[in-house]
FINUPA-597254 format. One record per residue (C-alpha): x, y, z. Coordinates in steps of 0.001 Angstrom, whole numbers, plus 500000, padded with zeros to 6 digits. Example, Ala and Ser with C-alpha at 12.3 -4.5 7.8 and 13.67 -1.06 7.14 Angstrom:
# residues 2
512300495500507800 513670498940507140 
This chain:
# residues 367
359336790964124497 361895788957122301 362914789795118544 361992785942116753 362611785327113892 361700782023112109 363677780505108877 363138776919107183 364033775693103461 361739772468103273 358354774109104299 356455777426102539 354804780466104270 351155777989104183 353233776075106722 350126774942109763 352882774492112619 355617777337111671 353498780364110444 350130779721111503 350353778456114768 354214779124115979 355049782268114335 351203783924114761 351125782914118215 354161783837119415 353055787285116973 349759787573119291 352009787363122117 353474790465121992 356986789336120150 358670790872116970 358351788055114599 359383787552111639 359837784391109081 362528783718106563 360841781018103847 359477780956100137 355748781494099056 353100783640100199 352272784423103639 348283783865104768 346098786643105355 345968785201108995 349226786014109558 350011789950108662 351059790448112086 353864788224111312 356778789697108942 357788787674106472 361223787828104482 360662785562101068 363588783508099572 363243782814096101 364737779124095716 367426778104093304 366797775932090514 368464771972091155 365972770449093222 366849768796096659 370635769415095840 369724773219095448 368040773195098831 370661771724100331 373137773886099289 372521777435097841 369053777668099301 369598776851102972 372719779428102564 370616782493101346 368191781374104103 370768781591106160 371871784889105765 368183786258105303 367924785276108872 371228786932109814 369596790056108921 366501789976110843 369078790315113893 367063788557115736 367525787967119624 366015784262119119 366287782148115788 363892778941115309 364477777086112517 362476774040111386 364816771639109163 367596769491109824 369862770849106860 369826773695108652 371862772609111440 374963773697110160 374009777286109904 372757776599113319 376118775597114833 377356778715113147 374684781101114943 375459779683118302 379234779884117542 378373783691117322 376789783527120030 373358783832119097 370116782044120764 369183779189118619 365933776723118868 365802773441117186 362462772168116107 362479768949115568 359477767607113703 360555764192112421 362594761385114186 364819762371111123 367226759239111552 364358756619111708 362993758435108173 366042758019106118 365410754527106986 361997754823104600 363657757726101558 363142755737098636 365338758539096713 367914756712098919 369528753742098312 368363750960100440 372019749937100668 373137752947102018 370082754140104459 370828752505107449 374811753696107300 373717757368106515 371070757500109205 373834756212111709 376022759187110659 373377761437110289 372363760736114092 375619761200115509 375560764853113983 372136765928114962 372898764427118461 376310766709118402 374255770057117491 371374769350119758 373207769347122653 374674773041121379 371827774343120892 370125777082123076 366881775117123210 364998772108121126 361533771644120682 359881768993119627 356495767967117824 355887764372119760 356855763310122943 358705760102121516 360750762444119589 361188764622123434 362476761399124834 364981761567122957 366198764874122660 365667765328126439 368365762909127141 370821765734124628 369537768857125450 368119769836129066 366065772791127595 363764770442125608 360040770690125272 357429769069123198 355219771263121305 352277768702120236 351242769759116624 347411769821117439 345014771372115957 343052774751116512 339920774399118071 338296776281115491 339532776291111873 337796772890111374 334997773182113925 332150770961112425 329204772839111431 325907771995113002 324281768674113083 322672768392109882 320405764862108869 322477761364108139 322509761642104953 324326764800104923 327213762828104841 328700760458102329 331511758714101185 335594758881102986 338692761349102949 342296761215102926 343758764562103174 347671764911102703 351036763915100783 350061760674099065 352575758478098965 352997754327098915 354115753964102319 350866756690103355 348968753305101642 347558755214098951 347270751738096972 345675750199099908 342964753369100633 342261752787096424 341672748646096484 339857749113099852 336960751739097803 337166748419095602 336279746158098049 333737748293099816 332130749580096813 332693752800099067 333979756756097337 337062757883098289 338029761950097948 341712762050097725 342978765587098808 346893766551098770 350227766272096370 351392763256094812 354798761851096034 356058761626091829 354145761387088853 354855757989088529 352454757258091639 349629758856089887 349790756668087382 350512753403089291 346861754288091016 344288755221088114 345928751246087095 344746749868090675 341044748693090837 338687751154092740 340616754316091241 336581754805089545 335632755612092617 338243757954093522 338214761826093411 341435763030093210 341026767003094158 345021768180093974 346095770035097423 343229771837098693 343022775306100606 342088775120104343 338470776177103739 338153773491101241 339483771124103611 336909772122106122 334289771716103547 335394768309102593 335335767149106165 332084768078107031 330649766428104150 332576762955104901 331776760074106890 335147759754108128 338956760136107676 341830758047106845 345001758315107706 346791754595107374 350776754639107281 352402752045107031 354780750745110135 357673752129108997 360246752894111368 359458757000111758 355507756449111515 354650753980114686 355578756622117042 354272759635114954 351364761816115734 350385762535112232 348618765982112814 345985764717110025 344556762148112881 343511764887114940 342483767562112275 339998764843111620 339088764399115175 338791768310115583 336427768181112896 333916765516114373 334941762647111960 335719759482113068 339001758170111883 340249754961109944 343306754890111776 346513752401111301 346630749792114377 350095751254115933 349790750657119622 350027754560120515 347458755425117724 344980752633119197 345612753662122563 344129757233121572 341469755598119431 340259753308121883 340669755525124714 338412758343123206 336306755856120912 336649758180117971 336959756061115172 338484751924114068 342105750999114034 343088748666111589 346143746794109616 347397749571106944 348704746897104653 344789745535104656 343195746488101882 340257744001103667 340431745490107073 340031748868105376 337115748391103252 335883746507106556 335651749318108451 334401751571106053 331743749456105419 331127749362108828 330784752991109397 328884753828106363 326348750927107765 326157752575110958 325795756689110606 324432756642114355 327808755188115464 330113757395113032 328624760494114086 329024759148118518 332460758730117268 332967761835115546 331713764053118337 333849761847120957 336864762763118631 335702766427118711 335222766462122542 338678765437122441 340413768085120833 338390770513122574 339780769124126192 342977767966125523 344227767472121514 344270771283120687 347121774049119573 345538776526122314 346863774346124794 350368773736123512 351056777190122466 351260778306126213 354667775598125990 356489777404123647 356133780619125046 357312779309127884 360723778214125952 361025781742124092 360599783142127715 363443780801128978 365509781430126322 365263785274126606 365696785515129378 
């Protein structure tokens, strides 16, 4: 058994893919693991040490600098036999560790390049130059490092062609945590959900002028991208029949799904979303909800292919409210869908599955 340890600056110890399903199952394993990142760890997770970094004051500039450098170190002390770390600022320390000599894994969640394209705290001028430059570099420490894995396989395809110790962890769900509870009566069931980071380009505007349209409720669960957002919606006809809840606890988030009709989850086509697999798609489907899903060709193809919920144009406000109308017309359909979506996860769409993959890599790279 290996000595892992896990470090990242952008996510917290509540991190789904690092601590609770990476870290804990690699924990459950048999391996010495421990995680180098700010907050509190879950309860879930004891068996997992954790090493806290208190984060300097500065914002993104502070992360960047002095934070991923006492990460950094924090991790040098572990002495781990295998470091995984989660963030591309990190790749510098990363070169560093594998200039040491050390075992190093890259996890890649994000086509990062095809993202800058959409940071708004960018200027537009400047995205497309920096994610050039920005590419060349992660393609230069990818191909150093001891292993990458990734979280989609259109994010594989491309580190595959760097790195020939790449694998694609698929960031699905646990069969459990959301499991639907038992078939209550139709109207058990009412209004629609959108759990995660609400931003503009997540069509938060759209998802509030679609309950408009629809005359449909809308229970908005997650953080705001900036204050300013917040505002720009309770301005937007159909905010009345919005509940905006904050970020909500993972029993909360259960709860909320098994009271909705179905989940939304409509990005817009920008250039790092139509080959995503937002893990929010199949948290819904794991929790027997049908899904308002945006009309991307690979999201459709899973739609369609499972029948577990309606694909439509995110920049519809018309289309939305469509299909919600549609499905809160219809609760015999919704809830076909929502156990199709369900049988899904349990066959194919589920963390159990893909944990087996990354053992596999910590094996390879131990060995």
């Amino acid at each position: 058994m290996a000595r892992i340890c896990h470090f990242s600056t952008a996510h917290r110890a509540g991190d789904i893919r690092i601590v609770r399903k990476e870290a804990r199952a690699a924990a459950l394993a048999g391996h010495d693991v421990s995680v180098v990142i700010q907050g509190d760890m879950p309860a879930d997770c004891a068996m997992v040490r954790h090493v806290r970094v208190v984060p300097p004051a500065g914002g993104r500039v502070g992360r960047f600098t002095l934070l991923g450098w006492r990460v950094y170190r924090a991790a040098l002390g572990e002495r781990a036999d295998i470091y995984h770390f989660h963030d591309p600022d990190l790749l510098p320390y990363a070169l560093l560790m594998r200039a040491a000599g050390r075992r190093v894994i890259y996890d890649a969640h994000e086509d990062v390049p095809r993202d800058i394209l959409s940071k708004e705290w960018i200027p537009a001028g400047m995205r497309r130059a920096i994610a050039g430059v920005f590419e060349v570099f992660e393609d230069f420490a990818a191909r150093r490092m001891t292993a990458v894995v990734t979280a989609t396989p259109f994010i594989g395809e491309r580190f595959g062609r760097l790195n020939g110790r790449t694998a694609t962890v698929n960031n699905y769900p646990m069969m459990d945590e959301l499991a639907p509870p038992a078939e209550g009566s139709p109207g058990e069931r009412s209004g629609f959900c959108y759990v995660g980071g609400i931003s503009g380009i997540r069509s938060a505007r759209e998802m509030v002028q679609a309950c408009a349209l629809s005359g449909q409720s809308l229970v908005l669960a997650g953080p705001m991208e900036t204050p300013a957002l917040a505002q720009q919606l309770q301005a937007v006809e159909g905010w009345s029949r919005v509940d905006y809840r904050g970020t909500l606890g993972r029993s909360q988030v259960a709860e909320l799904l098994a009271r909705s009709i179905a989940g939304l989850v409509l990005f817009h086509p920008e250039p790092n979303h139509i080959n995503s697999q937002p893990n929010k798609l199949f948290e819904y489907m794991s929790a027997g909800l049908p899904v308002i899903a945006s009309d991307f060709p690979m999201w459709k193809a899973i739609v369609e292919k499972f029948d577990c919920g309606i694909c439509v144009d995110p920049l519809d406000p018309g289309a939305i409210a469509g299909a919600m109308t549609a499905l809160a017309a219809d609760p015999q359909r919704a809830r076909r869908m929502g156990a199709n979506g369900r049988r899904a996860v349990l066959e194919k769409f589920n963390w159990e599955r893909e944990q087996h993959v990354l053992l596999d890599v910590y094996q390879l790279c131990g060995s």
